[in-house]
C-alpha positions as CSV (number, residue, x, y, z in Angstrom):
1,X,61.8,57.2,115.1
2,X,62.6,53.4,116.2
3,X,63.6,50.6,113.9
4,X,61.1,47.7,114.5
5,X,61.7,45.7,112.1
6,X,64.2,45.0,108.9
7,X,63.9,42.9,105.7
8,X,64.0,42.7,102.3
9,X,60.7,40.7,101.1
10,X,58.3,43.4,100.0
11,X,55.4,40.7,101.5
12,X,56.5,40.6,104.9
13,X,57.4,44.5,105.1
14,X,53.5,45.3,103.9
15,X,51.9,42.3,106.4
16,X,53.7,44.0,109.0
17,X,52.9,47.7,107.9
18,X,49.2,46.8,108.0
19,X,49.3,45.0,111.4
20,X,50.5,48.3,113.3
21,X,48.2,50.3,111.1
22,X,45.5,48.1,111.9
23,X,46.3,48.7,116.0
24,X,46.6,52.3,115.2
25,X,50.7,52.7,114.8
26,X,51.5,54.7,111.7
27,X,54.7,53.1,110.5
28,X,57.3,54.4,107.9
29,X,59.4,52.1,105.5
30,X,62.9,53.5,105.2
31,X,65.7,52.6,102.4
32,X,62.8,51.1,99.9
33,X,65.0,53.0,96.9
34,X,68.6,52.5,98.3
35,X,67.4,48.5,98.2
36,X,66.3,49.1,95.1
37,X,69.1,50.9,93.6
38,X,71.3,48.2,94.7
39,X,69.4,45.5,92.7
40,X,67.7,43.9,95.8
41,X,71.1,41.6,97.0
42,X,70.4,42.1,100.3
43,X,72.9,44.1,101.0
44,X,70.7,47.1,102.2
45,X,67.9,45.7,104.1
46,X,64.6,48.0,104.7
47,X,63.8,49.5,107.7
48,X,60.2,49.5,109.4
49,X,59.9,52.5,111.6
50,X,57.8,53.6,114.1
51,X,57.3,57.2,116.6
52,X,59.4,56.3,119.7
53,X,56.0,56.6,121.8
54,X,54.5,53.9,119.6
55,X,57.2,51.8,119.7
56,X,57.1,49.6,123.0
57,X,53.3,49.2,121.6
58,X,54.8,48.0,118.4
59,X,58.2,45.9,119.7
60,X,55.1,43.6,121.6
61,X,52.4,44.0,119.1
62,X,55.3,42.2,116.7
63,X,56.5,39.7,119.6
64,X,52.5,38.4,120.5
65,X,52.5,37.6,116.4
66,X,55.5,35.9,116.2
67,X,57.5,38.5,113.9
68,X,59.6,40.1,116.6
């Protein structure tokens, strides 16, 4: 697994989920309770994972919309 992407706005994490989903990329969101735990400071941003084949698909699937 490959970090693509970290953040801490709930919106952006599920916009992005649903892009890679949508091209067929099954990603993961790691550290959603840890974030949580900590009271959503920011301290513990949330990590958007995909499969390490997936994710040079993915890194320019994110840079062609802007969010990379």
């Amino acid at each position: 697994m490959r970090v693509v992407a970290t953040s801490n706005d709930p919106v952006r994490l599920s916009f992005l989920k649903a892009l890679l989903a949508d091209a067929g990329i099954m990603p993961i969101v790691l550290d959603a309770h840890a974030s949580a735990i900590e009271g959503s400071i920011g301290a513990i941003q949330q990590r958007l994972m995909v499969a390490e084949d997936d994710f040079g698909r993915a890194t320019r699937l994110l840079r062609d919309c802007g969010e990379c």
